[in-house]
C-alpha positions in Angstrom: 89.5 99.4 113.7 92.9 98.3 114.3 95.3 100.9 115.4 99.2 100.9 116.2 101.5 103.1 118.2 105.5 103.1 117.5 108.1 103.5 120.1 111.2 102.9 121.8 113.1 103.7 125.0 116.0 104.1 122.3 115.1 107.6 121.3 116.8 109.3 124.5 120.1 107.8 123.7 120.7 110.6 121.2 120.6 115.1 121.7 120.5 117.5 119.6 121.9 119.6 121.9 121.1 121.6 124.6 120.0 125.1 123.0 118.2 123.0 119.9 114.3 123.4 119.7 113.8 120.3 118.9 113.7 118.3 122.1 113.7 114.4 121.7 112.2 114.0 125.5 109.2 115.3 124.2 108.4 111.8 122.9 108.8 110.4 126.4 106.2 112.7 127.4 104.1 111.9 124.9 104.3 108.2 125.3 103.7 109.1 129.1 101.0 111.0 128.8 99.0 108.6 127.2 99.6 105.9 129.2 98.5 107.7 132.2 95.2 107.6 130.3 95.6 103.8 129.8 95.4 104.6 126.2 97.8 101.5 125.4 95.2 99.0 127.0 92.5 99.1 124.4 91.2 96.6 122.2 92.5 95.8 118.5 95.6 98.3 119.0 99.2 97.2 119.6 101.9 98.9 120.9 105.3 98.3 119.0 108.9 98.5 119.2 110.5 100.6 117.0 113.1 99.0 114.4 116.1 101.1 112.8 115.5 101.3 109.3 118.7 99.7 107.1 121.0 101.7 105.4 119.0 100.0 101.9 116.4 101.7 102.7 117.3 104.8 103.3 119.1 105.1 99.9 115.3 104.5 98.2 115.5 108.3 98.4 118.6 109.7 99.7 121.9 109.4 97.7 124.4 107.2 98.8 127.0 109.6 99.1 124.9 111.6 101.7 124.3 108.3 104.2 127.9 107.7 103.8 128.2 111.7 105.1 125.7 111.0 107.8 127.4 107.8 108.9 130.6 109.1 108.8 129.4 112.6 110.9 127.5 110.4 113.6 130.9 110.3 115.9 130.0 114.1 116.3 132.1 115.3 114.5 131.6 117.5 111.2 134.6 116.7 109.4 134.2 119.3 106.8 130.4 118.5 105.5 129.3 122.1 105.4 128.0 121.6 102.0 125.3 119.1 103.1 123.5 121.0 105.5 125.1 120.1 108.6 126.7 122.2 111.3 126.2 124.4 113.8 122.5 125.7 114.0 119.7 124.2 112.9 121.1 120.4 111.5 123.6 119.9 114.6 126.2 117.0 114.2 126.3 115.0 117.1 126.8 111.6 118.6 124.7 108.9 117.1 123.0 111.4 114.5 122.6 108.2 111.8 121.5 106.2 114.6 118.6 108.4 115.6 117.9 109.3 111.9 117.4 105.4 111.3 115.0 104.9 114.0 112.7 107.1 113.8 112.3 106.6 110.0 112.3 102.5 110.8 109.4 103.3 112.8 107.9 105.2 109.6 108.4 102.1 107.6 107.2 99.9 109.9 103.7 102.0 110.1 103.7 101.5 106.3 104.3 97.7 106.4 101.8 97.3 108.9 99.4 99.3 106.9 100.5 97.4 103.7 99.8 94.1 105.3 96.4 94.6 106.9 97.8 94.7 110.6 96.9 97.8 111.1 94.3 100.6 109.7 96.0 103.4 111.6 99.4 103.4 112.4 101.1 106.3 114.1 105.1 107.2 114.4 105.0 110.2 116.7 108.8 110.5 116.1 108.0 110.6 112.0 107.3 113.7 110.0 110.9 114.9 109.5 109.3 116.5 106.2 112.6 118.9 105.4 115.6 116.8 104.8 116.8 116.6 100.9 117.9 113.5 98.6 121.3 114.5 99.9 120.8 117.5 101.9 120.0 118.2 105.6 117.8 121.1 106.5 115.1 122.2 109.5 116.1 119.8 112.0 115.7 117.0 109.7 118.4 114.4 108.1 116.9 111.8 106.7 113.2 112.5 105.1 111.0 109.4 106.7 107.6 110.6 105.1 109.0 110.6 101.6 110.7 107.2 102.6 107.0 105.7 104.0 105.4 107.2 100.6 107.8 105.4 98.5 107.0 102.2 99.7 103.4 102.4 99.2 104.2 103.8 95.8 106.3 100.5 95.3 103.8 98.6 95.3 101.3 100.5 93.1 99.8 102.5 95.4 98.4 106.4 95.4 99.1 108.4 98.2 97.9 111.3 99.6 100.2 113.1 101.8 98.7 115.6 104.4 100.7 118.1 106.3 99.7 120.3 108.4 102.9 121.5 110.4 103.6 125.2 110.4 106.3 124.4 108.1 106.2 124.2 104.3 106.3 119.8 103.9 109.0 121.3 100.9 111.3 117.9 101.4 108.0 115.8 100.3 106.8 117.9 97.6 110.0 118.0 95.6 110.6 114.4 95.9 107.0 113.8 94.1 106.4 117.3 92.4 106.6 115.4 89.1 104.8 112.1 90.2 101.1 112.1 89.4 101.2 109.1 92.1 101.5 111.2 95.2 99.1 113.9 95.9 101.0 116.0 98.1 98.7 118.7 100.2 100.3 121.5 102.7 98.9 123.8 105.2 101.3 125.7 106.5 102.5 129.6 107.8 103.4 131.8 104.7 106.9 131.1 103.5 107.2 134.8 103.3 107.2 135.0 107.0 108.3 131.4 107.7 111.4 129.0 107.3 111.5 127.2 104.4 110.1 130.3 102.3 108.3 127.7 100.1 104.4 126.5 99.5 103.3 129.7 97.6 99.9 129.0 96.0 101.6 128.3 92.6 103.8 125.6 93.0 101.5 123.3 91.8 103.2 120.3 90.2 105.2 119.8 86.9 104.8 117.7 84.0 102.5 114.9 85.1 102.6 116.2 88.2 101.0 119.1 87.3 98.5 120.0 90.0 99.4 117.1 92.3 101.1 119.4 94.6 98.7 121.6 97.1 99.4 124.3 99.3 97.3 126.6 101.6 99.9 129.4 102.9 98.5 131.1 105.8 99.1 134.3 107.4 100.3 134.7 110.8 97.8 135.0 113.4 95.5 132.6 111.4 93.3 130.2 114.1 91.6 126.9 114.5 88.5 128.7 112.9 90.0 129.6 109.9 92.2 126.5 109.7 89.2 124.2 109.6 87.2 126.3 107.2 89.7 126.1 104.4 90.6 122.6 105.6 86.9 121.1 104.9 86.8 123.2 101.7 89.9 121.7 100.4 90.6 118.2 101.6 87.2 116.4 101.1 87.3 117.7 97.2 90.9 116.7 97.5 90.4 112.9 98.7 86.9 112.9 96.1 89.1 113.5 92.8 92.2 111.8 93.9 90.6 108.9 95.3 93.3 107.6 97.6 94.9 104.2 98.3 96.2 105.3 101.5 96.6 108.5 103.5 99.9 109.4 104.7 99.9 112.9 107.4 102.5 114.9 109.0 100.8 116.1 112.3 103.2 118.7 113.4 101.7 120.7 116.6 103.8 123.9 116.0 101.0 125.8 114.3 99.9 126.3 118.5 99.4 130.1 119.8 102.6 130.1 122.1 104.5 127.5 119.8 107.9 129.6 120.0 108.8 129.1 116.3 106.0 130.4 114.4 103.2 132.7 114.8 99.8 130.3 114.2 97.0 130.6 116.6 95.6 126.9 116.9 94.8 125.2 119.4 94.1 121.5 120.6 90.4 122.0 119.4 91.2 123.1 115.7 94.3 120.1 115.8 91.7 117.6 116.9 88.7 118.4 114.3 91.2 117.2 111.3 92.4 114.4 113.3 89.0 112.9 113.7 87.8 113.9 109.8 90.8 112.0 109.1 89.7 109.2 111.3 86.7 108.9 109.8 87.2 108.3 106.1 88.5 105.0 106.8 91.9 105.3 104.6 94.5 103.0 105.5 96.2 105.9 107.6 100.0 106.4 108.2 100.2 109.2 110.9 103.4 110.7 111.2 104.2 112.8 114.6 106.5 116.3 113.4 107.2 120.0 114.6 106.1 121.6 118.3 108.8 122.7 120.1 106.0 124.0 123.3 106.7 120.0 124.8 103.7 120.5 126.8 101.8 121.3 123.6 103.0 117.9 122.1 101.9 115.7 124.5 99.0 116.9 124.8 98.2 117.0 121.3 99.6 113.8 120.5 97.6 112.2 123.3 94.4 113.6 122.0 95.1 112.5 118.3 96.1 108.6 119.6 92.7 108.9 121.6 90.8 110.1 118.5 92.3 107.4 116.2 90.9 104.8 118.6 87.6 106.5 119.1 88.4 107.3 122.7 86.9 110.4 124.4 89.3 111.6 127.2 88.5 112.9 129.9 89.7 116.7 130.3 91.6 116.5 133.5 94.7 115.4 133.4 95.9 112.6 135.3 97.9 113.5 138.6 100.8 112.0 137.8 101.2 114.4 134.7 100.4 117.6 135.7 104.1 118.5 137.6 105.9 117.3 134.2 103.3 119.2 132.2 103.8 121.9 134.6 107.4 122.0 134.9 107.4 122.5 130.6 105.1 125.3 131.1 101.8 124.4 130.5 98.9 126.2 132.7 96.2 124.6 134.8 95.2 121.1 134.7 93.3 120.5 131.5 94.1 118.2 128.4 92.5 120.8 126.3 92.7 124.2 125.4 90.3 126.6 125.5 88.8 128.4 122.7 90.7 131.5 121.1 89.9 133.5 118.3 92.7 136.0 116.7 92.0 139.3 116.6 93.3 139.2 112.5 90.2 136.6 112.0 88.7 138.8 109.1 92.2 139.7 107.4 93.3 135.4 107.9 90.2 134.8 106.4 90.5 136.8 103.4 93.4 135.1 102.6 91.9 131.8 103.5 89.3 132.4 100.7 91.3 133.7 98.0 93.1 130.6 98.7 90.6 128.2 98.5 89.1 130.2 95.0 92.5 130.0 93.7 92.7 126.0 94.1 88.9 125.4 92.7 90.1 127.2 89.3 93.6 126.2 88.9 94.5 123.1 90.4 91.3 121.2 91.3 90.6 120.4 88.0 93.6 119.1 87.2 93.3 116.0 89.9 91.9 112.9 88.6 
């Protein structure tokens, strides 16, 4: 099984500011983390430099006249762009802003590429999964939209994709780029949007036109945990990769769905996070693994760490390596474990309710519809 991890020192050339959740050191601690557990020594997996993705590229989905607003707002400076989603609050301008949008979406790319050309069966951008941004819109922390971008290259070529996404967060930026396109099966877990930002991914968005029931979603209510999470999961995916019978997987892996995440009110832990990630492992699909939200860094790394280790069929040991437990520490993780422990919510019957009305809802209205 050959696997590949993307990165670059580059990343922490660019902020989003001091006060933003989304903190691009947590990358650094990731990468750290898992190279404390020698996790970039093992057989048949390389470790690669990330590449900025060209402006050509990027206009495969976004408009042209949003990069040239993204170029133009990279000095810092807003210069009037109100209208496209940038400003103060969640899609800060600041220096470099294009620069960082077209790395971490090269690194995206190259994942596909590798993917495409047999180099690699799993490849894994833990800066990817900016699943928000518009064709020419910026929105939750997200510019430029590199899963949508890393889908449209396999669909280039003739592939069908199924996109995964189980960030607390509606993937809304994916599913409207393909909510016509029967060639990209687009599947969400994620928080209610009734109780979440974007407020999207009810039950019934389903697809239109040929794309009718090619779009997924499993809202949850708050509270839900890794028990309930993994029920509806192995009730819906496995049907899901059976009917749609995949050329290649593409995930969004985002770790805010964690019981002290600070954004949103899920109740996983590492354990519930790590059960997908290996079912995922195991199918075999060519696999494009994109990281996405947590904004508990601690939570991050450690996830991240567990899901590279999983890909590569590594156990870890759960104590964490000296070196890391001060920087883990100092970001506010407890004790000196790589895990968490077990936790069930205390709303497990009324999450699960909802889980199962769910999971009926998708066996008579959309699961049919997949072929």
């Amino acid at each position: 099984m050959k696997t590949a991890f993307l990165y670059t020192e580059k990343y922490f050339a660019y902020d989003y500011g001091v006060a933003h959740p989304l903190e691009i050191e947590r990358l650094r601690l990731t990468y750290d983390l898992c190279k404390a557990y020698d996790l970039f020594n093992l057989s048949d997996m390389s470790l690669i430099e990330t590449r900025p993705a060209s402006e050509s590229e990027i206009i495969r989905f976004h408009t042209p006249e949003y990069v040239e607003v993204l170029k133009n707002s990279s000095s810092g400076k807003v210069a009037g762009n109100f209208s496209y989603g940038l400003g103060p609050g969640d899609n800060p301008v600041f220096p470099g802003m294009w620069e960082w949008s077209q790395l971490h979406t090269g690194a995206s790319l190259q994942c596909a590429e590798l993917i495409s050309e047999g180099k690699a069966r799993i490849a894994f951008n833990i800066a990817g999964g900016l699943h928000h941004a518009g064709a020419g819109q910026a929105s939750g922390f997200c510019y430029v939209n590199d899963p949508v971008l890393a889908i449209c290259y396999f669909v280039d070529k003739g592939k069908r994709v199924m996109y995964l996404d189980i960030d607390a967060h509606h993937g809304d930026g994916v599913q409207w780029a393909f909510y016509e396109d029967p060639r990209v099966l687009t599947v969400s877990f994620h928080q209610d949007g009734r109780t979440l930002f974007p407020g999207t991914g009810d039950l019934g968005e389903t697809g239109r036109g040929k794309g009718s029931g090619y779009s997924v979603n499993i809202p949850m209510l708050p509270n839900t945990d890794d028990h309930i999470f993994w029920d509806g999961f192995r009730s819906i995916v496995p049907v899901l990769i059976k009917a749609f019978n995949p050329d290649v997987m593409v995930s969004q892996l985002g770790v805010d769905t964690f019981l002290d995440d600070p954004l949103a009110a899920l109740e996983f832990t590492t354990n519930g996070f790590c059960r997908a990630v290996a079912y995922l492992t195991e199918q075999g699909l060519p696999w494009v693994a994109l990281g996405g939200g947590g904004y508990n860094p601690s939570n991050v790394a450690r996830a991240w760490t567990l899901a590279w280790a999983v890909m590569n069929g590594v156990d870890l040991p759960d104590d964490l390596p000296e070196s890391m437990v001060s920087p883990l520490s100092a970001l506010g993780h407890r004790g000196r474990k790589l895990r968490d422990p077990e936790h069930q919510s205390e709303w497990q019957e009324k999450c699960r309710r909802c889980m199962e009305e769910c999971v009926e809802y998708l066996e008579t209205t959309v699961f049919p519809k997949i072929k």
